[in-house]
C-alpha positions in Angstrom: -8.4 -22.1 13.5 -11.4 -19.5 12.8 -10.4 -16.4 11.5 -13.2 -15.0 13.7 -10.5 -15.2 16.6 -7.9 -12.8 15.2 -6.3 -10.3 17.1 -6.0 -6.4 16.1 -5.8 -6.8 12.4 -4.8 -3.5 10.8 -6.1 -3.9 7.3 -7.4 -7.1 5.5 -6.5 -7.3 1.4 -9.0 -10.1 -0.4 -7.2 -12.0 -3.9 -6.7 -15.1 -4.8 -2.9 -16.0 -4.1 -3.0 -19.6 -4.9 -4.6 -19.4 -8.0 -7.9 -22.4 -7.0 -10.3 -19.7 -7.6 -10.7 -19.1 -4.1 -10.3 -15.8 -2.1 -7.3 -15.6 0.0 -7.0 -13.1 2.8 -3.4 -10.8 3.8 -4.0 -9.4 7.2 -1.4 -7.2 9.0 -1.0 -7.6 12.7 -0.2 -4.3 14.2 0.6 -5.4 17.7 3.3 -8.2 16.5 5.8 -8.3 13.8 4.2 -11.0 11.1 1.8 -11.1 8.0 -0.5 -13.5 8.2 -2.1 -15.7 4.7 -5.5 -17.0 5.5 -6.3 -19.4 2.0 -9.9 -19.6 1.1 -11.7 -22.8 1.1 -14.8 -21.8 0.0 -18.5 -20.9 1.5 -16.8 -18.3 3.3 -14.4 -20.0 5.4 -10.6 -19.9 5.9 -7.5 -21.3 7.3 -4.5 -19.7 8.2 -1.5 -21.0 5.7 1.2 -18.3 6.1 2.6 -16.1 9.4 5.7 -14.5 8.1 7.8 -12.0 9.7 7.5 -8.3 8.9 8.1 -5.0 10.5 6.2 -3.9 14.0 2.7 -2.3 13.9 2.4 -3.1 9.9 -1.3 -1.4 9.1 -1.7 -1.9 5.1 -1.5 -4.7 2.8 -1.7 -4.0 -0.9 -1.4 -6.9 -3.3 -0.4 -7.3 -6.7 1.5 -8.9 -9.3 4.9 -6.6 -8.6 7.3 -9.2 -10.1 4.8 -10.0 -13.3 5.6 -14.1 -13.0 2.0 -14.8 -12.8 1.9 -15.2 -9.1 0.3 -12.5 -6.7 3.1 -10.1 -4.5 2.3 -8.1 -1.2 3.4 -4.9 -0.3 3.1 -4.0 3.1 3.2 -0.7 5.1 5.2 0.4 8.1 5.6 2.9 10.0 8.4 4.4 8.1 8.6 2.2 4.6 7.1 -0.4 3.0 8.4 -4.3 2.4 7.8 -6.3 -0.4 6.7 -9.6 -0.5 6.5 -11.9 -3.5 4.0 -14.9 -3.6 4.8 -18.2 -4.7 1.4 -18.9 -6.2 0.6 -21.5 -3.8 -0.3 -18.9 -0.7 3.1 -18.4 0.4 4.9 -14.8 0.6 9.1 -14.3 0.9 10.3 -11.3 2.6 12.1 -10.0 -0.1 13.2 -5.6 1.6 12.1 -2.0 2.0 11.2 -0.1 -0.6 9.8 3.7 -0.7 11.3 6.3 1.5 12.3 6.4 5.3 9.4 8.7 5.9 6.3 6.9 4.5 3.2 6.7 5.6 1.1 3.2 5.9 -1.6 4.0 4.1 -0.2 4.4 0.2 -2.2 2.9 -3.1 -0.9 0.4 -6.4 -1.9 1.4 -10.0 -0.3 1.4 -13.2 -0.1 5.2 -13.2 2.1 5.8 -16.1 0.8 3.1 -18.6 3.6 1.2 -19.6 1.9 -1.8 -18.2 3.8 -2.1 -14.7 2.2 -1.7 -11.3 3.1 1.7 -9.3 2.8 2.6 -5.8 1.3 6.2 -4.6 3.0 6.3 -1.2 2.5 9.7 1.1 5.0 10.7 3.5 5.3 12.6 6.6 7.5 15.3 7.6 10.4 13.9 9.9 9.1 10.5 10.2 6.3 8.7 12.3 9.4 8.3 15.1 10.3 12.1 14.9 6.9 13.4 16.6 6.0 13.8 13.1 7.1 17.4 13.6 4.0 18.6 15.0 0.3 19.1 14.2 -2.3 22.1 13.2 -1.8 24.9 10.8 2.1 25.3 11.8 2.8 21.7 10.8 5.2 21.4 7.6 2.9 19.6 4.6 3.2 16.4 3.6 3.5 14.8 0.1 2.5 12.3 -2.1 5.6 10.1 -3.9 5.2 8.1 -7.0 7.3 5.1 -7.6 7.3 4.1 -10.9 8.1 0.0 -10.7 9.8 -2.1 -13.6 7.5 -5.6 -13.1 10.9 -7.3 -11.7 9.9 -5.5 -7.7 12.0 -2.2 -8.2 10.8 1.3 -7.9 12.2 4.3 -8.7 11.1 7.9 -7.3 9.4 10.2 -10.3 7.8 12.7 -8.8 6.7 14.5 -5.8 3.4 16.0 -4.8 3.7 19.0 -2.1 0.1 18.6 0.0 -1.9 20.8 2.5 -2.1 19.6 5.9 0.5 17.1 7.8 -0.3 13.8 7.5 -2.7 11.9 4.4 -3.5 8.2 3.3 -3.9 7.4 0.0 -8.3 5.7 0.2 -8.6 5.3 -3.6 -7.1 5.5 -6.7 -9.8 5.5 -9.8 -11.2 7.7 -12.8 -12.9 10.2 -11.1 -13.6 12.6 -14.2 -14.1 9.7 -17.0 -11.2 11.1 -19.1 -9.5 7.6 -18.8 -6.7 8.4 -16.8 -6.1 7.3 -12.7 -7.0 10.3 -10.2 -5.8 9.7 -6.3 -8.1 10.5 -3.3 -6.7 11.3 -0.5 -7.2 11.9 3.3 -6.3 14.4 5.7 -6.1 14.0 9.1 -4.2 14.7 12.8 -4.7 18.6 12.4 -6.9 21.7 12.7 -9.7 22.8 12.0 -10.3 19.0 10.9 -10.0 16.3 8.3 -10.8 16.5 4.6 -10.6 14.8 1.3 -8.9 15.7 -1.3 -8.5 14.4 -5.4 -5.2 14.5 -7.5 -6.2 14.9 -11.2 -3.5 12.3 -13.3 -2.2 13.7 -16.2 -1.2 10.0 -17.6 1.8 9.4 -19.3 2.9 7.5 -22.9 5.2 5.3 -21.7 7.3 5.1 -25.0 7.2 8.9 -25.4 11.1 10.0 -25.6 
């Protein structure tokens, strides 16, 4: 099947998941509940290996090694969590549950932010929920935030600290270096208010990871 034919994918994450040297492709298919695994066969062309169930109208597919076994994981967004799915190394993904809180947003990013050598997420959130009206837009609409979950390399995350944000609703667009002082910033988006959109950059402080 030619992956030209696909239907409303949300996001598209490139990595090789089965370990050949190949690009793979994880697309999220907002109009059904699955994830789909497209493996690489070289000279730009794919075949679809893996539809496995996930939540409705998933819209962001982050990958990464979240278990640290060698093999690639996905993490993907709904509208009001995030599930986590951990490769086999051979293109196949196992539904393993939610993670982050009830009122994330899709759009969140995966870094080692604290630098104790385990992958984090950066996952916004929205006042009330996506299914709550999302408590209304414009310069009266509560902010949003920004929640860092510290993972432990075996696909748990714990909550460490929350960012209060202007505006209502944001998704995380990159996570990098932006002042060369060698540790992550966030940029951020936001969006669905007035006057308009904007982008925005949260300065990391890093962290020693075996400070008491």
């Amino acid at each position: 099947k030619d992956a030209k034919r696909l239907l409303t994918p949300e996001d598209i994450a490139a990595a090789d998941l089965t370990g050949d040297g190949l690009l793979d492709i994880v697309i999220p298919k907002g109009d059904v509940t699955s994830v789909e695994v497209w493996t690489g066969r070289g000279r730009g062309r794919f075949r679809r290996s893996v539809d496995v169930e996930s939540c409705y109208a998933s819209s962001r597919a982050l990958v990464g090694d979240f278990y640290e076994d060698g093999n690639l994981d996905v993490v993907i967004g709904c509208p009001s969590n995030f599930e986590l799915f951990v490769g086999d190394g051979e293109g196949g993904l196992e539904r393993r549950g939610k993670i982050g809180p009830d009122n994330a947003y899709h759009h969140a990013g995966a870094a080692d932010f604290n630098g104790d050598g385990h992958l984090d997420l950066l996952i916004p959130t929205i006042p009330g929920g996506i299914g709550g009206h999302m408590g209304g837009f414009g310069p009266s609409a509560k902010g949003g935030r920004l929640v860092l979950l510290l993972g432990d390399g075996k696909g748990r995350f714990t909550a460490e600290d929350t960012i209060d944000l202007a505006g209502h609703q944001h998704r995380v667009v990159a996570i990098t270096d932006i002042d060369g002082d060698e540790k992550l910033d966030a940029v951020y988006e936001c969006f669905g208010q007035s006057p308009g959109a904007h982008i925005g950059v949260i300065f990391g402080t890093g962290c020693d990871a075996d400070a008491p």
